[in-house]
C-alpha positions in Angstrom: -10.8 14.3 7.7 -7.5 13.7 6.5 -5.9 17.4 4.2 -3.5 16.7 1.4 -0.3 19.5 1.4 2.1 20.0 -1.0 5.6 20.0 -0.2 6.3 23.1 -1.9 3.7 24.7 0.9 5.1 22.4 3.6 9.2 21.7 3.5 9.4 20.8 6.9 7.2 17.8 6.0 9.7 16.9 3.1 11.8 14.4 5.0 8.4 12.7 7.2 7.1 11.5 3.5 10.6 9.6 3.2 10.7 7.9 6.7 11.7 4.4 7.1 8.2 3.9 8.6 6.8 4.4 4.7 9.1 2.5 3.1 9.1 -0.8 5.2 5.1 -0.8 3.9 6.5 -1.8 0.7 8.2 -4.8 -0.6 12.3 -4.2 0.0 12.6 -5.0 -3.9 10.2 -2.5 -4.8 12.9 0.0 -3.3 15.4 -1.1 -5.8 13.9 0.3 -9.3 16.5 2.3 -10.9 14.2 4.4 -12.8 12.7 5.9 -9.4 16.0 7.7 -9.0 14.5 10.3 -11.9 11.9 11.8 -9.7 12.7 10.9 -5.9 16.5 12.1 -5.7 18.0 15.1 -6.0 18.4 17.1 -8.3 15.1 15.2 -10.1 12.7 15.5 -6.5 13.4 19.6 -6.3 11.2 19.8 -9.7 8.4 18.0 -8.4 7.1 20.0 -4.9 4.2 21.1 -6.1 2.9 17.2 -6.9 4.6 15.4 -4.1 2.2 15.2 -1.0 2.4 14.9 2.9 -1.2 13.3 3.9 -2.0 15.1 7.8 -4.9 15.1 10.5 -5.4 18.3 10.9 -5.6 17.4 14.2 -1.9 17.0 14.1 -0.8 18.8 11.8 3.2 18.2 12.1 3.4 15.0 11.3 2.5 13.3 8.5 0.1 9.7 8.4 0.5 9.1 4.6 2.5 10.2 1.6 1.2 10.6 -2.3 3.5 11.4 -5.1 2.7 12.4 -8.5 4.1 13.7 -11.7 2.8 16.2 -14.5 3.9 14.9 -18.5 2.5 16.1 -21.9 0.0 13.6 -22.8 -1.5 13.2 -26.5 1.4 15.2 -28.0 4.6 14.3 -29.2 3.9 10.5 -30.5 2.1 9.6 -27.3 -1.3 8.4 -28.6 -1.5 6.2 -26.1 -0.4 5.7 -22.6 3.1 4.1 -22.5 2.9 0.4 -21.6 5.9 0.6 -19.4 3.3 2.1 -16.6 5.0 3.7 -14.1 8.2 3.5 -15.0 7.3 4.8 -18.3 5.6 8.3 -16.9 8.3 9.2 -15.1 11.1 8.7 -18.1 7.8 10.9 -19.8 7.6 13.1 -17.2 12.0 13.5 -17.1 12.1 14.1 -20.9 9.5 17.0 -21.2 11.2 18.8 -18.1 14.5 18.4 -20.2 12.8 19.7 -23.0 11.1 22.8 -21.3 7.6 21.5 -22.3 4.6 22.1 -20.4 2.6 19.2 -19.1 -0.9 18.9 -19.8 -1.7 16.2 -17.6 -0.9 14.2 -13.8 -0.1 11.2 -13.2 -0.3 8.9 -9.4 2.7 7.7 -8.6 1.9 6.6 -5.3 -0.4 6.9 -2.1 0.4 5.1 1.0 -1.4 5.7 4.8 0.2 4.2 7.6 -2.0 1.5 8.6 -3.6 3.8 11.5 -4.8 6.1 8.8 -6.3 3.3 6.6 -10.1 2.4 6.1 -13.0 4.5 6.7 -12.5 5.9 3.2 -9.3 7.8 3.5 -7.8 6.3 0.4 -11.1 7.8 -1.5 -10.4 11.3 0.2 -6.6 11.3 -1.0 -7.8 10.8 -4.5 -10.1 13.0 -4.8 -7.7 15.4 -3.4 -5.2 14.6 -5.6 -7.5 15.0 -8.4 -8.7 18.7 -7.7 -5.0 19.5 -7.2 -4.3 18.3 -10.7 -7.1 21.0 -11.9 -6.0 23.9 -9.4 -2.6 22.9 -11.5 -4.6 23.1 -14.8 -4.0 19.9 -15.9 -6.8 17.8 -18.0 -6.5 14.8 -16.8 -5.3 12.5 -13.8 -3.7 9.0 -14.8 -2.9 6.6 -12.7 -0.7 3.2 -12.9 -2.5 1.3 -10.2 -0.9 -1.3 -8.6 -3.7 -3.7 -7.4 -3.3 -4.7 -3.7 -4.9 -8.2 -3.5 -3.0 -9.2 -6.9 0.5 -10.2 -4.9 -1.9 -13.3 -3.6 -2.2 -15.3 -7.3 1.3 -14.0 -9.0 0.9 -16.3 -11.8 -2.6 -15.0 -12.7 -2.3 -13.1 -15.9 -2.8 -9.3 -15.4 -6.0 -9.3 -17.7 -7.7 -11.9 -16.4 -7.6 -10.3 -12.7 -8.4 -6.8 -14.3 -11.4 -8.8 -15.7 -13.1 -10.1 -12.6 -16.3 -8.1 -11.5 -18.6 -8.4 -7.8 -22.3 -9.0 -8.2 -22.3 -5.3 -8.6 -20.5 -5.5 -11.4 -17.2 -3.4 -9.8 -13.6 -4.8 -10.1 -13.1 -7.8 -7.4 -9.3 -5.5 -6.7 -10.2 -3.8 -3.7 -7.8 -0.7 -4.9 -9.4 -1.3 -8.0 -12.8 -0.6 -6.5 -11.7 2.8 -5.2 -10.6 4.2 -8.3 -13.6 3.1 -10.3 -16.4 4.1 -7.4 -14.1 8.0 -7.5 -15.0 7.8 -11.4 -11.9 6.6 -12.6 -12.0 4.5 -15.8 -9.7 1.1 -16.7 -7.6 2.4 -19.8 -5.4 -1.1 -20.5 -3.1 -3.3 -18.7 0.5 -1.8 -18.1 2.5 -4.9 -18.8 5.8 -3.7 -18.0 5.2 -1.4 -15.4 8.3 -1.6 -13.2 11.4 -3.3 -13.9 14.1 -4.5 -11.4 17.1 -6.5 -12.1 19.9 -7.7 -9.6 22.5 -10.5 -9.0 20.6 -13.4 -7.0 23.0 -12.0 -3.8 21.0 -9.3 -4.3 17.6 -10.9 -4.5 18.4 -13.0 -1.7 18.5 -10.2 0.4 15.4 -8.4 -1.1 13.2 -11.3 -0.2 14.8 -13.4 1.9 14.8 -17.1 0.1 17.4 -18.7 -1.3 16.9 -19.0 -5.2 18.4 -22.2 -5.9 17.1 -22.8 -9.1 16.1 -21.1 -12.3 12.5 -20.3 -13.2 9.4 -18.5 -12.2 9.7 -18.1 -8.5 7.0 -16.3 -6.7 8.1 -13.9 -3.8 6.0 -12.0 -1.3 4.4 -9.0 -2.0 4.8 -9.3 -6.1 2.2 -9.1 -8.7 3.8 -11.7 -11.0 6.8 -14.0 -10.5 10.7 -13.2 -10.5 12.6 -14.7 -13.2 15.6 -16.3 -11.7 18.5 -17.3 -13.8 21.1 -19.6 -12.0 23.2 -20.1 -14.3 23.6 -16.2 -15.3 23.4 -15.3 -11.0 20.6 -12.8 -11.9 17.0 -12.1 -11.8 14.7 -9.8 -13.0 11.0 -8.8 -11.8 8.2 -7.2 -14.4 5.4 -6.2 -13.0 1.8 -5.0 -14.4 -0.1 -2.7 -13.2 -3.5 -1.2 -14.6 -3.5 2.5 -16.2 -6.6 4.4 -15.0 -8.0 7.5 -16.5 -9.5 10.2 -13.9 -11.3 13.6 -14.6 -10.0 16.3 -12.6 -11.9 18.1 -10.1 
């Protein structure tokens, strides 16, 4: 069974959860949105301990097999009726504002939970949820949110968000396998997130990210994305939206 620790309780875990061997599960562009710099560097990372995650065996308990991050925002209040369309991205500008402001969150939301691929299966994405979500009631929060980034979406890029979000099994559960674990833990589909994460470079840039050469303008799909990059030759740039699905959990 795999224990979720704070790093506020465990420091010494604090530079495991940013290893290379994390970050190279992810696409290289995904390393690249600027808005991530508001809750992973410091100062910003310092005010979030007590929702950023080492996942261990207790077994092993000095090194760490996964990573979660989350982060706590006032939700309902303050002309937030609804859950920002700008997904992740969105939260954490949320999230950055009301710790500016001194407000107290009422709420958590995922940012991310990744298991090295040793770790993965047999559940254990089920048991980091759940653990995330009684941690965001030992924390007194009302609700857990989630921007879910579907895993099997990166395979049909030009697929409209809503229409993958739409597709059921026989059993009447979301074809998304992630999307599976989220609903089977509870969790409900709020909306789509249409511009979840934004990330803009020169095509020199790009070309590096993902390794092609980006010759010519358009809709150019890349590994590992949910939708397609938007190259612009003639203006050496391109810029990546993604979607990703908001999720409502109860806390536990």
């Amino acid at each position: 069974m795999l224990d979720l620790v704070t790093i506020r309780a465990r420091p010494d875990l604090r530079g495991a959860i940013h290893a290379e061997a994390f970050n190279r599960l992810w696409p290289a562009f995904m390393l690249h949105d600027p808005v991530a710099a508001l809750y992973f560097e410091t100062p910003h990372f310092d005010r979030y301990l007590d929702t950023a995650f080492a996942v261990i065996d207790p077994a092993e308990p000095g090194r760490a097999v996964g990573r979660a991050f989350a982060v706590p925002f006032v939700s309902g209040e303050f002309g937030r009726d609804e859950l920002p369309d700008s997904g992740w991205d969105g939260v954490i500008r949320w999230a950055h504002e009301d710790q500016a402001l001194g407000r107290r969150a009422n709420a958590l939301s995922a940012l991310e939970i990744t298991l090295l691929p040793e770790c993965r299966g047999r559940g254990a994405s089920r048991v980091v949820l759940d653990a995330m979500r009684r941690h965001a009631g030992a924390l007194g929060h009302r609700q857990l949110f989630a921007p879910v980034r579907p895993t099997a979406k990166h395979l049909e890029p030009f697929t409209p968000m809503a229409e993958y979000v739409a597709r059921r099994t026989a059993e009447g559960l979301p074809a998304d396998p992630w999307m599976r674990v989220h609903v089977r833990a509870g969790g409900e589909i709020v909306k789509v997130a249409p511009t979840s994460m934004l990330i803009a470079g020169t095509l020199a840039e790009w070309r590096e990210w993902v390794s092609l050469p980006l010759e010519a303008s358009g809709a150019v799909a890349i590994p590992g994305a949910l939708s397609p990059l938007w190259v612009s030759v003639e203006q050496d740039s391109a810029v990546y939206v993604e979607p990703n699905v908001w999720f409502r959990h109860s806390v536990l």
